[in-house]
BADREN-954679 format. One line per 2 residues: number of its first residue (from 1); their letters; for each residue y, z, x of N, C-alpha, C, O, CB. Coordinates in pm, whole numbers. Each point is the difference from the previous one (the first is absolute). Glycine has a CB too. Example, Ala and Ser with C-alpha at 12.3 -4.5 7.8 and 13.67 -1.06 7.14 Angstrom:
1 = as = -569/780/1319/119/0/-89/120/0/90/-2/66/104/-115/59/-293; 222/-197/154/119/6/82/109/73/-77/111/17/51/-174/-232/67
% end
This chain:
1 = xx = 1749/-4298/896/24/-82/-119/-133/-52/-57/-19/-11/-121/247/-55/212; -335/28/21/-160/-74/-82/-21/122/-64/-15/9/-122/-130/-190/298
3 = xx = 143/319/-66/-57/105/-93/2/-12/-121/-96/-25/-73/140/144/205; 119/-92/-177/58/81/-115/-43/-141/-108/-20/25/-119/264/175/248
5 = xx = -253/-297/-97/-35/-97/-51/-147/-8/-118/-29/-29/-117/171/-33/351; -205/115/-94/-176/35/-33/25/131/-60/-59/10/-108/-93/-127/321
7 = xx = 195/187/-192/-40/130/-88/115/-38/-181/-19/84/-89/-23/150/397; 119/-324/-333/52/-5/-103/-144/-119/-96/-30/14/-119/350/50/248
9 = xx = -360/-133/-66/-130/-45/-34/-100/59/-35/-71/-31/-96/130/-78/203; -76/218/-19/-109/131/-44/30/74/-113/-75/57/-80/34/-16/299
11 = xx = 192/-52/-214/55/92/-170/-36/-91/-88/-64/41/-96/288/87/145; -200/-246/-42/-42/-110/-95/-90/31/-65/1/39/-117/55/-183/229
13 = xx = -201/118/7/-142/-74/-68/-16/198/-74/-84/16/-89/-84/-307/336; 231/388/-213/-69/121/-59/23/-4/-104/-78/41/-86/78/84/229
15 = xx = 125/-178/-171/115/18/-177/-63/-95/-72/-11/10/-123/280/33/191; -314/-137/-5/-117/-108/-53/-84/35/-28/-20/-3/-121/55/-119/209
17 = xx = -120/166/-17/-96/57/-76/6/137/-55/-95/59/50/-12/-204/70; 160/209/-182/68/106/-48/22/-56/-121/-71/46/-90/167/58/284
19 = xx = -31/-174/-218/57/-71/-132/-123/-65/-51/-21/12/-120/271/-63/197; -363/-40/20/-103/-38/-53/-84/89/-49/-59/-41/-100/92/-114/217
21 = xx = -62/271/-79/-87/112/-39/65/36/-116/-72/22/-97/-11/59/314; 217/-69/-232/36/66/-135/16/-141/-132/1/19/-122/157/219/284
23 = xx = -152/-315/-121/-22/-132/-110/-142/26/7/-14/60/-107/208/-267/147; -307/204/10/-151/36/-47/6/107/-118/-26/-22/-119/-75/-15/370
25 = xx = 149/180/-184/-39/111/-72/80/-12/-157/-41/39/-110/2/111/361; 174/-223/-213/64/34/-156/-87/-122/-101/-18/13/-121/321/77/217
27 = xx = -360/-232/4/-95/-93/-99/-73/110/-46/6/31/-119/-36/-269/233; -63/324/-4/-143/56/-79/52/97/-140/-62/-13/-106/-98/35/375
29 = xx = 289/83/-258/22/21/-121/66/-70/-125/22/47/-112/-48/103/253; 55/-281/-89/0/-70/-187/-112/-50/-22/8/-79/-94/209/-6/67
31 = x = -351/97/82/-128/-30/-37/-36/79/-83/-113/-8/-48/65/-77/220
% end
């Protein structure tokens, strides 16, 4: 159960930053 816990956290911070990388790239093209 900690596992599956920690690895649904690990999906997290990736989709997080996933989503943060693509809010950068779509800012840099309305520049």
């Amino acid at each position: 159960m900690k596992l599956k816990s920690h690895f649904l956290q690990w999906l997290f911070s990736i989709f997080k930053s996933k989503k943060l990388i693509y809010k950068v790239l779509f800012y840099d093209q309305n520049l």
